[in-house]
N, C-alpha and C positions, 0 to 999 in steps of 0.2 A: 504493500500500500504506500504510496506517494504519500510526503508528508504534505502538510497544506504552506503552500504561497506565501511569502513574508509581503508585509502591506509595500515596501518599496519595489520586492516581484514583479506584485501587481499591477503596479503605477510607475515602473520605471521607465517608460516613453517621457510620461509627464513630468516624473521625479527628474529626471537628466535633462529634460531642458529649461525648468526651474531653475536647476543648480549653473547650468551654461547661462539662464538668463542675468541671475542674481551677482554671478561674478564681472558684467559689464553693467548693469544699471541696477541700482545707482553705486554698488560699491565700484569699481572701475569706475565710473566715470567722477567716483570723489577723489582719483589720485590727481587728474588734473588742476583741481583747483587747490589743493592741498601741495601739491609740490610747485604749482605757481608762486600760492603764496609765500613758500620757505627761501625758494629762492629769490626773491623779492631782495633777500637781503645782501645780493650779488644786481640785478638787474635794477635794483632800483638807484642803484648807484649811475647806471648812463641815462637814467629818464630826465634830461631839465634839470641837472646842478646847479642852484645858483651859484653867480661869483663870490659869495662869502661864506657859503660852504664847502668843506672838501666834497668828494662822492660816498665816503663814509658812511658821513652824515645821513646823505639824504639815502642809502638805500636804509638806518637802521629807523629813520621817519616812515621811510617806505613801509616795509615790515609792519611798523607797530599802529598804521592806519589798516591793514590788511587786517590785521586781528580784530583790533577795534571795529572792522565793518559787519565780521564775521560774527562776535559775540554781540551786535548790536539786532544782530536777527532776531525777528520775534520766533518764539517757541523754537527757539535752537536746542533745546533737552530732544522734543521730541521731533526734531526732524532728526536729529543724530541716533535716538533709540531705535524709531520706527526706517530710515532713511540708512542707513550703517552698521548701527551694532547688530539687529536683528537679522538683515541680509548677511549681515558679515559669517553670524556663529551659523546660519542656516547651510552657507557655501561654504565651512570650515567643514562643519561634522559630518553631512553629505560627500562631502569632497577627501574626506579621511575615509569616509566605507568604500566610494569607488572606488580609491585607490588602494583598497588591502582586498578587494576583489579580483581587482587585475593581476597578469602577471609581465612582470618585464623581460622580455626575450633577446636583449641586445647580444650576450652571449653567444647566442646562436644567429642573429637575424641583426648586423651591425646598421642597418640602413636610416635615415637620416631621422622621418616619423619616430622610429623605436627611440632615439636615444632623445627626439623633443619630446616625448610622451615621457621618459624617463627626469627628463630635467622638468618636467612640470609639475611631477611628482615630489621632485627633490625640492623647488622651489616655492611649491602650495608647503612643505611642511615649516620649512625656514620661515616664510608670510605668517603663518599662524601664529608661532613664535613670537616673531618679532612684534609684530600687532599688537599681540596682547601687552608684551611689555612697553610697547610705543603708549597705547592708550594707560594704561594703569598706571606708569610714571609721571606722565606731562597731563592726565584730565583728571585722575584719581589721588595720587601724589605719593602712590608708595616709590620709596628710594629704593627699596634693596638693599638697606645695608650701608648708603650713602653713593652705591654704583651709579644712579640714574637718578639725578637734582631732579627735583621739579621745579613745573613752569607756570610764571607768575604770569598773564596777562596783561597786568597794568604796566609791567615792563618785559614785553617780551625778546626783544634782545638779548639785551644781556642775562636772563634769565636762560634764554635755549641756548647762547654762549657759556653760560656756565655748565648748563646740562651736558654739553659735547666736551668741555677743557675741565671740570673742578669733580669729574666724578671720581670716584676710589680708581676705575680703571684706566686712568689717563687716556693715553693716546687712543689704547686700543678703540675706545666710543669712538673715533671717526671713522676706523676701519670695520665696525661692526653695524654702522648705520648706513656707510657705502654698499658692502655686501647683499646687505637686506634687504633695502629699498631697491638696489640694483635688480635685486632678484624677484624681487614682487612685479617691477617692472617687466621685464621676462613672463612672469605668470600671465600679468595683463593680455601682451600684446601676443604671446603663443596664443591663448588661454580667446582671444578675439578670434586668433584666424582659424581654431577648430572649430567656435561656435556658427561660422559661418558654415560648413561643413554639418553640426548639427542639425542646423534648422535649414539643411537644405536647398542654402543660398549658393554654395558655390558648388557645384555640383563636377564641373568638367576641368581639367589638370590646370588647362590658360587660364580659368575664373581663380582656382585656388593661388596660383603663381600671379595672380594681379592683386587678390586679395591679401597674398601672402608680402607682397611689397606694398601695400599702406600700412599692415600690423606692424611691419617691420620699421618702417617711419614712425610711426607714432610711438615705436619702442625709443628708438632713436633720441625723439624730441623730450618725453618724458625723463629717458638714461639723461641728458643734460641737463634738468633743472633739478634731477638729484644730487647731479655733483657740483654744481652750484650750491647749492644750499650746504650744500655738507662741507665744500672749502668754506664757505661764508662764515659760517658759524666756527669752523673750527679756528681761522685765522683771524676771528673778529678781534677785538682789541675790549674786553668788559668794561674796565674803565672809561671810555669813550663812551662804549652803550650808556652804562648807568649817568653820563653828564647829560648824554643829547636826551634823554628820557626825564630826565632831573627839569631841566628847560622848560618840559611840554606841558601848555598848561590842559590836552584835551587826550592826555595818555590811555585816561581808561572811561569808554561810553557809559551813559548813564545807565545801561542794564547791568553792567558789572556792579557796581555798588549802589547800597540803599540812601537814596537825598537825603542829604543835612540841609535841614531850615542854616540859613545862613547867620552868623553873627551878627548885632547890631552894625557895627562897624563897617562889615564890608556890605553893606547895602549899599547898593547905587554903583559901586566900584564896575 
């Protein structure tokens, strides 16, 4: 007697293009604006320098309007719960069963597929990983021990400058946030050009080989605003951040903190 059907058996048409779906919208597509943002603080350096500032300056301005515009979203809890976290653990845990059902055959079958199927595997597990300690460091505020600063908002320069220079592991945080992100990056854009293939879109070798060089672009463009951001932060200068932050009088939006009735004094100011 055949045992009975596991509910993902049943449903794994739908279950596998859920889990294809959920890994480009909206979680892929919040790496774009997420590593736009970080690297802000490399590009915002040649956007309109005035002459009395160095380019410093204005990419760590840059940066900390980026945050400021981000956390000024209404109901950003729940576009991050419902919009991120939930798609994220849904394409983690899905994405862990597929891949311990598979098997990888490079051994026997060296060909180019087996070993991107292989590194997609290797790189969904790194993502997971790292994820978690991305978010649970910098949104949650556990250190580990002092490894991973957390990050202040009102000043996030020098705050994510400390997170990548002041943690217990020195250097090694730029080389483990390159890796990662590198590698997420990877996931992404493999991880785009099979779902095309999923859902049917590219059907014939020339569709996947055109498909397969835009993923590949977009891997490209994303791979450089990770290492932007990772030299940014890693060569930034803290005490610079913390002055040009010191300066500002409109550092943290009024959703970050709760209004203070003003002083007698400073009314009218």
């Amino acid at each position: 007697m055949n045992a009975p059907a596991s509910p993902i058996s049943k449903h794994y048409f739908l279950v596998r293009r859920l889990h294809s779906l959920s890994g480009i919208v909206p979680v892929g597509l919040f790496l774009f604006p997420h590593l736009f943002t970080n690297s802000s603080i490399m590009w915002g350096r040649w956007t309109s320098p005035t002459a009395t500032e160095p380019p410093v300056v204005r990419g760590i301005e840059m940066f900390q309007e980026e945050v400021n515009f981000i956390h000024s979203v209404p109901f950003l809890f729940l576009i991050e719960l419902f919009g991120i976290w939930l798609p994220l653990a849904f394409h983690a845990v899905f994405g862990v069963v597929f891949a311990m059902q598979a098997k990888v055959n490079v051994q026997h079958y060296g060909y180019q597929d087996n070993w991107r199927y292989l590194w997609q595997r290797i790189t969904g597990y790194v993502a997971f990983a790292f994820i978690f300690l991305h978010i649970s460091s910098l949104r949650w505020g556990w250190t580990y021990g002092g490894a991973f600063p957390t990050f202040d908002p009102h000043h996030a320069a020098s705050t994510t400058a400390e997170h990548f220079q002041k943690g217990s592991m020195g250097a090694a945080m730029a080389i483990i946030y390159l890796v990662s992100v590198l590698a997420i990056v990877f996931h992404f854009a493999n991880g785009l050009w099979t779902a095309g293939i999923t859902w049917g879109l590219t059907v014939s070798v020339p569709a996947m080989r055109r498909w397969g060089q835009v993923c590949a672009s977009i891997g490209v463009v994303l791979a450089t605003a990770a290492v932007l951001a990772v030299y940014g932060f890693t060569t930034l200068d803290i005490a610079t951040a913390k002055e040009v932050e010191s300066r500002r009088t409109d550092v943290a939006p009024a959703s970050l903190e709760a209004p203070q009735p003003p002083a007698p004094s400073a009314i009218g100011e």
